[in-house]
Structures are given as C-alpha cells and as structure tokens.
mmCIF file as gemmi writes it, N, C-alpha and C atoms, coordinates in Angstrom:
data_model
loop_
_atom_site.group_PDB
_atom_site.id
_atom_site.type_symbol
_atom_site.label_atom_id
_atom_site.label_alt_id
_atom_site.label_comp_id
_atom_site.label_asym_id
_atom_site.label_entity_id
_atom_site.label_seq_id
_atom_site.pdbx_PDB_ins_code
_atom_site.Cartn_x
_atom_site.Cartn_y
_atom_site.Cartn_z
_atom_site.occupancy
_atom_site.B_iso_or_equiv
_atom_site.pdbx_formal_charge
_atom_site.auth_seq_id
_atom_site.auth_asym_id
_atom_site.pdbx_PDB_model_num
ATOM 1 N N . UNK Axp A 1 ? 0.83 -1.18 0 1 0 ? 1 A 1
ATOM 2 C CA . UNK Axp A 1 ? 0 0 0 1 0 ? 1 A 1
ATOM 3 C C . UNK Axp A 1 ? 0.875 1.244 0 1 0 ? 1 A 1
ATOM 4 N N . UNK Axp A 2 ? 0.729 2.21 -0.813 1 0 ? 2 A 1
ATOM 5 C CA . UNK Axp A 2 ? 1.183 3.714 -0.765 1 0 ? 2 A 1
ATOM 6 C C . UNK Axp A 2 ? 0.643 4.295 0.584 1 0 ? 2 A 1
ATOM 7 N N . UNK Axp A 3 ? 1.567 5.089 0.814 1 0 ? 3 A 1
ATOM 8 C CA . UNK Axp A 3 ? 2 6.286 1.992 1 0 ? 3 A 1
ATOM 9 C C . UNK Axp A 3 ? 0.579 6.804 1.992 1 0 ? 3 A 1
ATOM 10 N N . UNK Axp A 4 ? -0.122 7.137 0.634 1 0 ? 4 A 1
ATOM 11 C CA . UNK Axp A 4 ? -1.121 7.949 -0.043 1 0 ? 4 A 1
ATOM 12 C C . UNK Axp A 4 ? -2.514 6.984 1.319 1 0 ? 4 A 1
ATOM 13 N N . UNK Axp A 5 ? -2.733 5.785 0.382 1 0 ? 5 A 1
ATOM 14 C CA . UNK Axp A 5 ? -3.692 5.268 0.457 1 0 ? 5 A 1
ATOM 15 C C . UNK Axp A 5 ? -3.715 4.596 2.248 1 0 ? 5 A 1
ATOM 16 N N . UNK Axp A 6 ? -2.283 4.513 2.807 1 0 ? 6 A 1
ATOM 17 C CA . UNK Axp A 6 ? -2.277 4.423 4.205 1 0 ? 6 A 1
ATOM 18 C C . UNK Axp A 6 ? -2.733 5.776 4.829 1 0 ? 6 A 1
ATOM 19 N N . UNK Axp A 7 ? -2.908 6.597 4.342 1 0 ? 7 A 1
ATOM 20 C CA . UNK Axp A 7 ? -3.335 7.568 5.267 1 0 ? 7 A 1
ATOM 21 C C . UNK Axp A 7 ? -4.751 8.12 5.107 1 0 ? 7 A 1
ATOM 22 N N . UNK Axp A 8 ? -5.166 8.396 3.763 1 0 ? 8 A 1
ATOM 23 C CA . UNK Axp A 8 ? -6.871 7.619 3.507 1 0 ? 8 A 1
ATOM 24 C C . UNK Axp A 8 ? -7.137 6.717 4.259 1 0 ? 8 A 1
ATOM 25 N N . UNK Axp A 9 ? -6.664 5.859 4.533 1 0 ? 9 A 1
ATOM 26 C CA . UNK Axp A 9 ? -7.587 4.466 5.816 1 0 ? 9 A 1
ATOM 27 C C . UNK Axp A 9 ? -7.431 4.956 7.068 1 0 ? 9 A 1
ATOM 28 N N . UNK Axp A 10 ? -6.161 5.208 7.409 1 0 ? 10 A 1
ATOM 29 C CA . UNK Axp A 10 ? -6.422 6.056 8.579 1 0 ? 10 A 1
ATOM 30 C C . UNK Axp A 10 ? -7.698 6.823 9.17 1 0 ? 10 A 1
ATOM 31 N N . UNK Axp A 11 ? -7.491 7.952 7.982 1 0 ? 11 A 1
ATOM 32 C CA . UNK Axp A 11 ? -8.846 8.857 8.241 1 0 ? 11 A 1
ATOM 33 C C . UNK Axp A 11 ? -10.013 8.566 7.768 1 0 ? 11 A 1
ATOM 34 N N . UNK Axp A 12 ? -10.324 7.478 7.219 1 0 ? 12 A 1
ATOM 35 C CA . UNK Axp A 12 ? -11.779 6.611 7.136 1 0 ? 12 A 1
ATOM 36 C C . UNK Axp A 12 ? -12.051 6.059 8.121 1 0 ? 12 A 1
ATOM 37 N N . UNK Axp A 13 ? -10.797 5.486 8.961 1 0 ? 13 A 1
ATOM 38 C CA . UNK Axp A 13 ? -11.118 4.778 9.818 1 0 ? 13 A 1
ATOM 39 C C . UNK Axp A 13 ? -11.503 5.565 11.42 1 0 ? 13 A 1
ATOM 40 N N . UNK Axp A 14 ? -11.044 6.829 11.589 1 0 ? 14 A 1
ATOM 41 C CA . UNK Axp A 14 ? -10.863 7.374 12.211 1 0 ? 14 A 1
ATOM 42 C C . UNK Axp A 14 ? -12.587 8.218 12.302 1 0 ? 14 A 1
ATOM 43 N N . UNK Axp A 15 ? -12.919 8.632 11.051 1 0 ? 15 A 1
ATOM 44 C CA . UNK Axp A 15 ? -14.108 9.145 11.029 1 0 ? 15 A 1
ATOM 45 C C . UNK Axp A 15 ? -15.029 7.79 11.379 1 0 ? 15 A 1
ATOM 46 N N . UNK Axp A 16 ? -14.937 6.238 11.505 1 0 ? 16 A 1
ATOM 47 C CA . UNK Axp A 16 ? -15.634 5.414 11.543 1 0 ? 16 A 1
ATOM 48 C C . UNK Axp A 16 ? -15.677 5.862 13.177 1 0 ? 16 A 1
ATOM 49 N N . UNK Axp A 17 ? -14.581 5.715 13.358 1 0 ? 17 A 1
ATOM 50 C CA . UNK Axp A 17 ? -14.307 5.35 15.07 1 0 ? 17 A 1
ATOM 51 C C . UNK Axp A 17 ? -15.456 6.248 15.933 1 0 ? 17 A 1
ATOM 52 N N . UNK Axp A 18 ? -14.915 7.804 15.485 1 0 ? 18 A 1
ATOM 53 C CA . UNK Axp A 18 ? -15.832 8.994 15.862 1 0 ? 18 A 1
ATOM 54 C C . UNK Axp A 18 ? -17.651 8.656 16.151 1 0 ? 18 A 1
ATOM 55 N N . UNK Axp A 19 ? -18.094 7.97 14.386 1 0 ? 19 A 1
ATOM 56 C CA . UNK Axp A 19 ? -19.533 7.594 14.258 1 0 ? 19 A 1
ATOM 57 C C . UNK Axp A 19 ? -19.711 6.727 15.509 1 0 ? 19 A 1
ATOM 58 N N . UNK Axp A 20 ? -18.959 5.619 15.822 1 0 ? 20 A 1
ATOM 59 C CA . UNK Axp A 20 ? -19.197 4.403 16.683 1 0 ? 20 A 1
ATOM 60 C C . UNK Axp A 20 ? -19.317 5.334 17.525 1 0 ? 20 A 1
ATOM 61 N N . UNK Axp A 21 ? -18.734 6.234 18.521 1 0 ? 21 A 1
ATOM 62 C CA . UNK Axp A 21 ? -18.821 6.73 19.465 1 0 ? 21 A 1
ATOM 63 C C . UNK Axp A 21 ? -20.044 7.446 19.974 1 0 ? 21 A 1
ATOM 64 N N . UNK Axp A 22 ? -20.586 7.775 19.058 1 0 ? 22 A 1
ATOM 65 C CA . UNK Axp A 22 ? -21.455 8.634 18.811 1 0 ? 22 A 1
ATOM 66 C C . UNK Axp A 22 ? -22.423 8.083 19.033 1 0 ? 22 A 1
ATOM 67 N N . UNK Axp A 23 ? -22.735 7.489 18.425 1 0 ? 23 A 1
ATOM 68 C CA . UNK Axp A 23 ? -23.689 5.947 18.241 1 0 ? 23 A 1
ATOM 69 C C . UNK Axp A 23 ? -23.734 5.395 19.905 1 0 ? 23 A 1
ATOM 70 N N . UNK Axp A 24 ? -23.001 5.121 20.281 1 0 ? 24 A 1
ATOM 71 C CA . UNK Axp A 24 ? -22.655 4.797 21.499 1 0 ? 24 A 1
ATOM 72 C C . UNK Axp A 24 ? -23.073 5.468 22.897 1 0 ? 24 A 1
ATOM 73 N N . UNK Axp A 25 ? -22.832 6.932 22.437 1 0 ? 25 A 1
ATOM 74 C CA . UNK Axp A 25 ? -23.275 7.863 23.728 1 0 ? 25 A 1
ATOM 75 C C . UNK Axp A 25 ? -24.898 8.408 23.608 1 0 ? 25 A 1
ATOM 76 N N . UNK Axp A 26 ? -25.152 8.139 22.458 1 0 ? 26 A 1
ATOM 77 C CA . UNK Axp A 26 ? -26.496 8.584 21.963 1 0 ? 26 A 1
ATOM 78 C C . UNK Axp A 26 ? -27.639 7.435 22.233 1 0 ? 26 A 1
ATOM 79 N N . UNK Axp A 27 ? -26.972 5.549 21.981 1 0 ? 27 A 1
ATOM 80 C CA . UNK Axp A 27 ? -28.244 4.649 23.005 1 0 ? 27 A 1
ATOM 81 C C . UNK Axp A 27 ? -28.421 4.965 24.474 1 0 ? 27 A 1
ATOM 82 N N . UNK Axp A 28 ? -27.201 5.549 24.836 1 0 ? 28 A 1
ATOM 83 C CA . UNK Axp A 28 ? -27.284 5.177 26.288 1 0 ? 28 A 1
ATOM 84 C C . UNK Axp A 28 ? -28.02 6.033 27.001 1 0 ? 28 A 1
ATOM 85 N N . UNK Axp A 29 ? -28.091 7.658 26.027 1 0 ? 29 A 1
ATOM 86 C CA . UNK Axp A 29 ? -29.456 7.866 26.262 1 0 ? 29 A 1
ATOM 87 C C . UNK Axp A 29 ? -30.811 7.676 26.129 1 0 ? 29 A 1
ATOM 88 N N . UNK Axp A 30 ? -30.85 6.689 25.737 1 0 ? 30 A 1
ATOM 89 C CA . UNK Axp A 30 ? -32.137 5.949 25.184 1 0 ? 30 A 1
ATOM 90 C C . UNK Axp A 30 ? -32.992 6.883 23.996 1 0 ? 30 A 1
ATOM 91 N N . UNK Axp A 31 ? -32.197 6.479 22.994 1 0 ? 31 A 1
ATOM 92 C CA . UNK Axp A 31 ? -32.705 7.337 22.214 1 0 ? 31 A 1
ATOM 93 C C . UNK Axp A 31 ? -33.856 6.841 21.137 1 0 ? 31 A 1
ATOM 94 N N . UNK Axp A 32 ? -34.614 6.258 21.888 1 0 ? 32 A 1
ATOM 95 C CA . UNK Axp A 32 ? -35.997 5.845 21.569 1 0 ? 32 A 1
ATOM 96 C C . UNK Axp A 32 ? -36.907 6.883 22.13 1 0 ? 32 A 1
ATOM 97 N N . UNK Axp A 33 ? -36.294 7.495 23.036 1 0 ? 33 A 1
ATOM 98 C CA . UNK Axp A 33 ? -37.176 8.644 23.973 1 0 ? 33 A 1
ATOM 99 C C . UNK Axp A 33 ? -37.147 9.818 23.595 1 0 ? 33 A 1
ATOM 100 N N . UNK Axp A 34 ? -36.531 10.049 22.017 1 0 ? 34 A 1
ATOM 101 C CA . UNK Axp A 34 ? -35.845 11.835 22.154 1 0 ? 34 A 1
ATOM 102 C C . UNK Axp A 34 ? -35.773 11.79 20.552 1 0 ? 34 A 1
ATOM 103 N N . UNK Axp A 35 ? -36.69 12.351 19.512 1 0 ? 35 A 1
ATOM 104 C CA . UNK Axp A 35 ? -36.119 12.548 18.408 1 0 ? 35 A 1
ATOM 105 C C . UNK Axp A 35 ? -35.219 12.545 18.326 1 0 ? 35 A 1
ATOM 106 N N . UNK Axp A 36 ? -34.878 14.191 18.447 1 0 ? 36 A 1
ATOM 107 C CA . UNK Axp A 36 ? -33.776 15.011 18.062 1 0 ? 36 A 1
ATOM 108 C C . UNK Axp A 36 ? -32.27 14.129 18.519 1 0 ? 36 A 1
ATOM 109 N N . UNK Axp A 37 ? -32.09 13.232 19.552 1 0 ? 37 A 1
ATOM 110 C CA . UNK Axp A 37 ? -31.017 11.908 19.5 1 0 ? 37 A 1
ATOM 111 C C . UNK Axp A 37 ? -31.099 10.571 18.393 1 0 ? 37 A 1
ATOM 112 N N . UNK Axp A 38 ? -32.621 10.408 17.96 1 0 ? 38 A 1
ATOM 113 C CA . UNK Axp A 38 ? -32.741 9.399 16.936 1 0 ? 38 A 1
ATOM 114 C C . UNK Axp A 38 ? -32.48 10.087 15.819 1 0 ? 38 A 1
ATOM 115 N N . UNK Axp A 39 ? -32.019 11.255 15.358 1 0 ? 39 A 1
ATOM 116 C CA . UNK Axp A 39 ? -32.1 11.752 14.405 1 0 ? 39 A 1
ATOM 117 C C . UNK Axp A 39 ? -30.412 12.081 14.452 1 0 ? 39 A 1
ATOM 118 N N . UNK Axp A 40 ? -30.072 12.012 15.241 1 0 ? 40 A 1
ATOM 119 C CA . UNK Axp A 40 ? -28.54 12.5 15.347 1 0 ? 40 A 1
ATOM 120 C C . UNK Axp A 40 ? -27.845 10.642 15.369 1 0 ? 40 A 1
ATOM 121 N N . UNK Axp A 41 ? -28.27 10.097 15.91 1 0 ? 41 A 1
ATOM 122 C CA . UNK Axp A 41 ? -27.964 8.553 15.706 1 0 ? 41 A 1
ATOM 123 C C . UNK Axp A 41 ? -28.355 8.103 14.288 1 0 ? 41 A 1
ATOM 124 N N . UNK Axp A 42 ? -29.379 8.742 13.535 1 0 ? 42 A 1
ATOM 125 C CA . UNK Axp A 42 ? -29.169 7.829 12.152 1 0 ? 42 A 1
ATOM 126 C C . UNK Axp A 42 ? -28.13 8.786 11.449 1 0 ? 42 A 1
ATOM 127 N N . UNK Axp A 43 ? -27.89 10.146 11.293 1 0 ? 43 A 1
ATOM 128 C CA . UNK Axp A 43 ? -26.421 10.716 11.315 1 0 ? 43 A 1
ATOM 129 C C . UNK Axp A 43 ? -25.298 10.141 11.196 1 0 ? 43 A 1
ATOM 130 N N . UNK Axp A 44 ? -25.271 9.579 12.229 1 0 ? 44 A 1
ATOM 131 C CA . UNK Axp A 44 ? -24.177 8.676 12.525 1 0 ? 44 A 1
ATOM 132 C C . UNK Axp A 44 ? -24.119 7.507 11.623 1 0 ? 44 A 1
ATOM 133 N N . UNK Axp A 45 ? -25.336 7.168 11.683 1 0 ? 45 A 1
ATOM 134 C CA . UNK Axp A 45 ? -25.18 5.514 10.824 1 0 ? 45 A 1
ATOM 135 C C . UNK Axp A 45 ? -24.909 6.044 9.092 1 0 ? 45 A 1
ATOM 136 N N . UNK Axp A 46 ? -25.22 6.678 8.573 1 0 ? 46 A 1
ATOM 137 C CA . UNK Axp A 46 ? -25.023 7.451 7.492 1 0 ? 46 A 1
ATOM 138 C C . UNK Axp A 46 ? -23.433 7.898 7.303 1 0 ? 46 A 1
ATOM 139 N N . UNK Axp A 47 ? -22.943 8.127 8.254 1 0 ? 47 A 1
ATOM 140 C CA . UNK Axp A 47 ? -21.886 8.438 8.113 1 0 ? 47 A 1
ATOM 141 C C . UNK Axp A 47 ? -21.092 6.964 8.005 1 0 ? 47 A 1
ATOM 142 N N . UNK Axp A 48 ? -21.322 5.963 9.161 1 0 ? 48 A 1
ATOM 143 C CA . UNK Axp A 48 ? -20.994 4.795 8.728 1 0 ? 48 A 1
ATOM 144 C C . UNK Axp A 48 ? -21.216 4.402 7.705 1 0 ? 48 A 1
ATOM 145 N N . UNK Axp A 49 ? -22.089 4.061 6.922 1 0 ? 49 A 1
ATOM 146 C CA . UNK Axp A 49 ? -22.087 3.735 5.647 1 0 ? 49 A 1
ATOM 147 C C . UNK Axp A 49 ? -21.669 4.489 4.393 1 0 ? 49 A 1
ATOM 148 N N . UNK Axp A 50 ? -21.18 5.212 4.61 1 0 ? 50 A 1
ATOM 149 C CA . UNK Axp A 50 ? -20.427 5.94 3.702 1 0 ? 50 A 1
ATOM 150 C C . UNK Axp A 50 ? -18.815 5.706 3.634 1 0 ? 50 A 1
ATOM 151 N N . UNK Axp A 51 ? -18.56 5.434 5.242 1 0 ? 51 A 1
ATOM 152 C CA . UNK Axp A 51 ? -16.951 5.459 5.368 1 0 ? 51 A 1
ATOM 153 C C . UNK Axp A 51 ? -16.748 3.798 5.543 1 0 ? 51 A 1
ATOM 154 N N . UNK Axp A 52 ? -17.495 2.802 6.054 1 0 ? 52 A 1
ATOM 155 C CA . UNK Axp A 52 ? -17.125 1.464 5.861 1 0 ? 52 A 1
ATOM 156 C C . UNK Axp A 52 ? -16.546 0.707 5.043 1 0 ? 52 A 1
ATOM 157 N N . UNK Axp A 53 ? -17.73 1.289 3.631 1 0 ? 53 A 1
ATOM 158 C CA . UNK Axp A 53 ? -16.877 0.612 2.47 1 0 ? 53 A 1
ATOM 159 C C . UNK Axp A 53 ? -15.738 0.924 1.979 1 0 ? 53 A 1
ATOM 160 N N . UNK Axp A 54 ? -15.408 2.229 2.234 1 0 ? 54 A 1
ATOM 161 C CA . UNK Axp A 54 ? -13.915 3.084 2.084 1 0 ? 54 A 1
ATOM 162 C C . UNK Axp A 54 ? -12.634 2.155 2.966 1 0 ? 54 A 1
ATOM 163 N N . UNK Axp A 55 ? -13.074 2.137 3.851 1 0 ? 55 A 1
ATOM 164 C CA . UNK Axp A 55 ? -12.344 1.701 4.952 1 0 ? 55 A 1
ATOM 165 C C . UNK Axp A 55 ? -11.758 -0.081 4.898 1 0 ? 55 A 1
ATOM 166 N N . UNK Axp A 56 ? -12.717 -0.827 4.071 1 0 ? 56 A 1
ATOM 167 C CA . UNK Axp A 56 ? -13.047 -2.131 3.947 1 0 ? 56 A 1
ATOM 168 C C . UNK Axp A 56 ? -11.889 -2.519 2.604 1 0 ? 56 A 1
ATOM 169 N N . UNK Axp A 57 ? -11.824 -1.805 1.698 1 0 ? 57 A 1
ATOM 170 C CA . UNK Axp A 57 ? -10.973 -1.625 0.238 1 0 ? 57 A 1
ATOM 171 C C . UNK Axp A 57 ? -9.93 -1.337 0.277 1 0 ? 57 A 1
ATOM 172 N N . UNK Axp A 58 ? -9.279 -1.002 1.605 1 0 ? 58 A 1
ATOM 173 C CA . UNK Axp A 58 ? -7.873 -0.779 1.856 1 0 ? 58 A 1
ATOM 174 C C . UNK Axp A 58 ? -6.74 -1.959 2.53 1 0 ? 58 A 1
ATOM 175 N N . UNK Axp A 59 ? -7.538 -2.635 3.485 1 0 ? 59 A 1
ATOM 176 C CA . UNK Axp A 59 ? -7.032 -3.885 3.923 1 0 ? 59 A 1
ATOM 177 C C . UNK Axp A 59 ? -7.471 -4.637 4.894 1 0 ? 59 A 1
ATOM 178 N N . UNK Axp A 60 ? -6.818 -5.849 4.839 1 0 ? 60 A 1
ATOM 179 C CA . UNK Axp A 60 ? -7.327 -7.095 5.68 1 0 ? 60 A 1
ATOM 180 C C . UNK Axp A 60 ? -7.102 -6.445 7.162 1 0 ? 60 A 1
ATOM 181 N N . UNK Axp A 61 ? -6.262 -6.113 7.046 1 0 ? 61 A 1
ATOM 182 C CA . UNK Axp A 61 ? -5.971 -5.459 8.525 1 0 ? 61 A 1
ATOM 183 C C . UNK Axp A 61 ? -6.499 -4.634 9.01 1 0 ? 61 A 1
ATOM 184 N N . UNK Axp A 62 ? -7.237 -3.382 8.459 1 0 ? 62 A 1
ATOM 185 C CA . UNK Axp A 62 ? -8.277 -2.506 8.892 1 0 ? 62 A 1
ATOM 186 C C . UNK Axp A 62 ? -9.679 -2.884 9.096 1 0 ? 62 A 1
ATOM 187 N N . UNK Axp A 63 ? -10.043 -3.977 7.939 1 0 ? 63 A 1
ATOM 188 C CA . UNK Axp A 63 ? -11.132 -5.068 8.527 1 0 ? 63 A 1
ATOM 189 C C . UNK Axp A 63 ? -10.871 -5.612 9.928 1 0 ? 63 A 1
ATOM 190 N N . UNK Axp A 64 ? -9.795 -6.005 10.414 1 0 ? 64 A 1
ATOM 191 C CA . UNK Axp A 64 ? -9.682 -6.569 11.492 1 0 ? 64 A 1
ATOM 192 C C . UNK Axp A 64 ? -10.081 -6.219 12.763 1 0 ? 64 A 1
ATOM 193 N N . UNK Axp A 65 ? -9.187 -4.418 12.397 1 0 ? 65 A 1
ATOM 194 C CA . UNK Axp A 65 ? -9.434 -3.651 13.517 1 0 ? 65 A 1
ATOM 195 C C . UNK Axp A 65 ? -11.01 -2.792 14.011 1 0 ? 65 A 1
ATOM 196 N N . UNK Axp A 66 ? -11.716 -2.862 12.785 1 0 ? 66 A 1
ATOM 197 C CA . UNK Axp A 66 ? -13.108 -2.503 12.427 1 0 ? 66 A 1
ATOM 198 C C . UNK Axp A 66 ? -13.759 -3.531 13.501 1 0 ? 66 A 1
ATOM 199 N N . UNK Axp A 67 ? -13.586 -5.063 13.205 1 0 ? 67 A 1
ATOM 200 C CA . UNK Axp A 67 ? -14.213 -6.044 13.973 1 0 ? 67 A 1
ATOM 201 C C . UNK Axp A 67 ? -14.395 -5.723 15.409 1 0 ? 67 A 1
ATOM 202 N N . UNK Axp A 68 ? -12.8 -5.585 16.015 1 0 ? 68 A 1
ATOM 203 C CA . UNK Axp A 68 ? -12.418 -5.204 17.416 1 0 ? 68 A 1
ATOM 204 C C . UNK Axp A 68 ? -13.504 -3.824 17.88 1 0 ? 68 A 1
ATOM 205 N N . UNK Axp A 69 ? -13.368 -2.966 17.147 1 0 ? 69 A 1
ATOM 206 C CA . UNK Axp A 69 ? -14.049 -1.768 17.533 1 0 ? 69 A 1
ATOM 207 C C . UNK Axp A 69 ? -15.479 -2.474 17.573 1 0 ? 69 A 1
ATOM 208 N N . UNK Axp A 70 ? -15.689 -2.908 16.981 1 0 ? 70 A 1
ATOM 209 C CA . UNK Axp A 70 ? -17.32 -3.307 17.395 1 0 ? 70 A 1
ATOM 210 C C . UNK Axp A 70 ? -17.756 -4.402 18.192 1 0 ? 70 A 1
ATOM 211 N N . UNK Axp A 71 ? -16.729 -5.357 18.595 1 0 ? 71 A 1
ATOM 212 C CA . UNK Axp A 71 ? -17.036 -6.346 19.675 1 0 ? 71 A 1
ATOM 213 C C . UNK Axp A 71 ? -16.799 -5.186 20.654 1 0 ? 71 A 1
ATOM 214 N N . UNK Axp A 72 ? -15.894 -4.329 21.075 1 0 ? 72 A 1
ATOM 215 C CA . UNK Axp A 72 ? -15.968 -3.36 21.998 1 0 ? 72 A 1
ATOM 216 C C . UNK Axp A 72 ? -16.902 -2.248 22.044 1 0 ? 72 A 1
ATOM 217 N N . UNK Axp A 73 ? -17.967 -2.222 21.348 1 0 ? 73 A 1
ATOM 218 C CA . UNK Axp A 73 ? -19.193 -1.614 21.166 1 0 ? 73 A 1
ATOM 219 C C . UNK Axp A 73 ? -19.524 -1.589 22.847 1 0 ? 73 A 1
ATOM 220 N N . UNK Axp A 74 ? -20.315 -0.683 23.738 1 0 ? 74 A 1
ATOM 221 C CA . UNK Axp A 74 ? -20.203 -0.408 25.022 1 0 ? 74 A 1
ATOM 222 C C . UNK Axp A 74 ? -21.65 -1.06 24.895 1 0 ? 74 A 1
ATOM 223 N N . UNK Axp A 75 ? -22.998 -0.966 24.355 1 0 ? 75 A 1
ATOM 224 C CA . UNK Axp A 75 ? -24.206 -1.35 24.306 1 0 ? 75 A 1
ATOM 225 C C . UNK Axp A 75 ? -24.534 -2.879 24.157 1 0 ? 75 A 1
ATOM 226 N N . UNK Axp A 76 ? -24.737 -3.852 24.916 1 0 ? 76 A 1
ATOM 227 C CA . UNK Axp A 76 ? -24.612 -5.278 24.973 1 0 ? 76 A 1
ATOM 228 C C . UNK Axp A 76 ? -26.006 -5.044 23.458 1 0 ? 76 A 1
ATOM 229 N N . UNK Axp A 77 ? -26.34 -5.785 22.432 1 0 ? 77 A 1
ATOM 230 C CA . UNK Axp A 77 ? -27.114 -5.901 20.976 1 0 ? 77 A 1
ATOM 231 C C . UNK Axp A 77 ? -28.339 -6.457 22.23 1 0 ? 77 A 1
ATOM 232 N N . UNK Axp A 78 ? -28.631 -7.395 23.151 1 0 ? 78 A 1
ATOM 233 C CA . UNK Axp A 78 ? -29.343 -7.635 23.385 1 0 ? 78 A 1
ATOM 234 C C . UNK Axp A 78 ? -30.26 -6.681 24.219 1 0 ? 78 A 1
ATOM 235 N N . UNK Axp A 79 ? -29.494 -6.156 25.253 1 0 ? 79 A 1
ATOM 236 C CA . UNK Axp A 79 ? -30.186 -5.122 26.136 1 0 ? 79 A 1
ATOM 237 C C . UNK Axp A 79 ? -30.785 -3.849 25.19 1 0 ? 79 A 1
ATOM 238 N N . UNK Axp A 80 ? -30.431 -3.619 23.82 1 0 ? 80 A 1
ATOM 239 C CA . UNK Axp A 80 ? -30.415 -2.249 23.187 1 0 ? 80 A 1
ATOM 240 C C . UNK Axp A 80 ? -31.882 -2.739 22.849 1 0 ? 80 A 1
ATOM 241 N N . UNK Axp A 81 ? -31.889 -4.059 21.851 1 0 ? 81 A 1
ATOM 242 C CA . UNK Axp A 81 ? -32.725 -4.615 21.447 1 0 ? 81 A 1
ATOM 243 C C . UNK Axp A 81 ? -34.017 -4.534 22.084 1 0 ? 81 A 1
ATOM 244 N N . UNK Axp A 82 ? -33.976 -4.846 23.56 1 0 ? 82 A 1
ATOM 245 C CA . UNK Axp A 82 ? -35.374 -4.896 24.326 1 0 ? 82 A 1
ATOM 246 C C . UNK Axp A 82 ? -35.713 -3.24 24.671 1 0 ? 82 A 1
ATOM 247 N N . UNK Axp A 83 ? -35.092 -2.566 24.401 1 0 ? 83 A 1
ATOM 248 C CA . UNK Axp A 83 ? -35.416 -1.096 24.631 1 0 ? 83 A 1
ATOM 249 C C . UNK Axp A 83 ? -35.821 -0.682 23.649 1 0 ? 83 A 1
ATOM 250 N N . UNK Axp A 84 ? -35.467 -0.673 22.202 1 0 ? 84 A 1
ATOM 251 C CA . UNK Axp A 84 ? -35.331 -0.199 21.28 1 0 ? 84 A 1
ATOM 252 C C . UNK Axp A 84 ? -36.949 -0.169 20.625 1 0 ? 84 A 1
ATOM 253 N N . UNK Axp A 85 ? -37.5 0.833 20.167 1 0 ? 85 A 1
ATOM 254 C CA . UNK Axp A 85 ? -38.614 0.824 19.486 1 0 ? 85 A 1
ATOM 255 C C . UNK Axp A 85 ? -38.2 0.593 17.904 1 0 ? 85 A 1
ATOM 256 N N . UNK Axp A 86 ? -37.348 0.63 17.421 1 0 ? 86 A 1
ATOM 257 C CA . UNK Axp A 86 ? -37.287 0.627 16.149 1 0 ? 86 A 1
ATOM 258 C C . UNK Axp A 86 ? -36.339 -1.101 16.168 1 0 ? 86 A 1
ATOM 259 N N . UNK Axp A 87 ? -36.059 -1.806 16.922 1 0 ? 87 A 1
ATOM 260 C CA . UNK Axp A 87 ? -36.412 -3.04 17.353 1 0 ? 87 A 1
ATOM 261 C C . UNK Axp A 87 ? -37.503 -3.922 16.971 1 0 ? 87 A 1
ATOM 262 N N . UNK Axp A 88 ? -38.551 -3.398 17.434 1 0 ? 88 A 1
ATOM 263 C CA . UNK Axp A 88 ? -40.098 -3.878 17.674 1 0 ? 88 A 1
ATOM 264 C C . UNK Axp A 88 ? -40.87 -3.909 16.351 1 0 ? 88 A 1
C-alpha cells in the first residue's frame, strides 16, 4: 500500500471510530425517547455507511481492527434490542 492510500484508511477509519462513538453515547441515552437523538444517531449511521466501504478496500488489517471496535461496542445488541422501538 502507498503512503497515499495508508493515510486515507487512517482517516476513514478514524471518522468510523468517531460515528461508533457517537452511536454509542447517543443509546445510552435511550434514544428511543428523544427525536432530536434518533435523528442524530441515524447521522451517525449514514456516516458509517459511507466510510465502511472506504475503509473495507484498503485492507485485511483494517477489517480486522473494524471487527475489534465493534465487539468493543459499550451497548450489549441484546439489552439495546429490548429497549429499542425501532427493534419492535
């Protein structure tokens, strides 16, 4: 990989990281309860899907680290799940 395209993944990956976070501080307010947080959480997911596939085309190894970041996701899928109206 070029100097170029290592530092494009970087900052794809970096803007991923940001979204996750986001994503992250925004269930824990239960943002089934608050537009204006469900609306800033699909934001986020938008932004994920824009920078994933970027991020995914650069290497096995940034796939890897993508994985990690999301088993370290702070929101257990099940507990979100039973809260979640857009769940249901």
């Amino acid at each position: 990989m070029s100097q170029n395209t290592n530092i494009k993944a970087v900052k794809d990956f970096n803007k991923i990281e940001k979204a996750l976070q986001g994503l992250a501080e925004i269930i824990q307010f239960e943002l089934d309860e608050d537009d204006f947080l469900y609306l800033a959480a699909m934001d986020n997911l938008k932004s994920l899907s824009k920078n994933i596939p970027k991020l995914l085309e650069h290497s096995q190894k940034n796939c890897k680290e993508l994985v990690e970041k999301f088993e370290k996701f702070p929101v257990p899928r099940q507990e979100y799940s039973k809260n979640s109206k857009i769940s249901k």
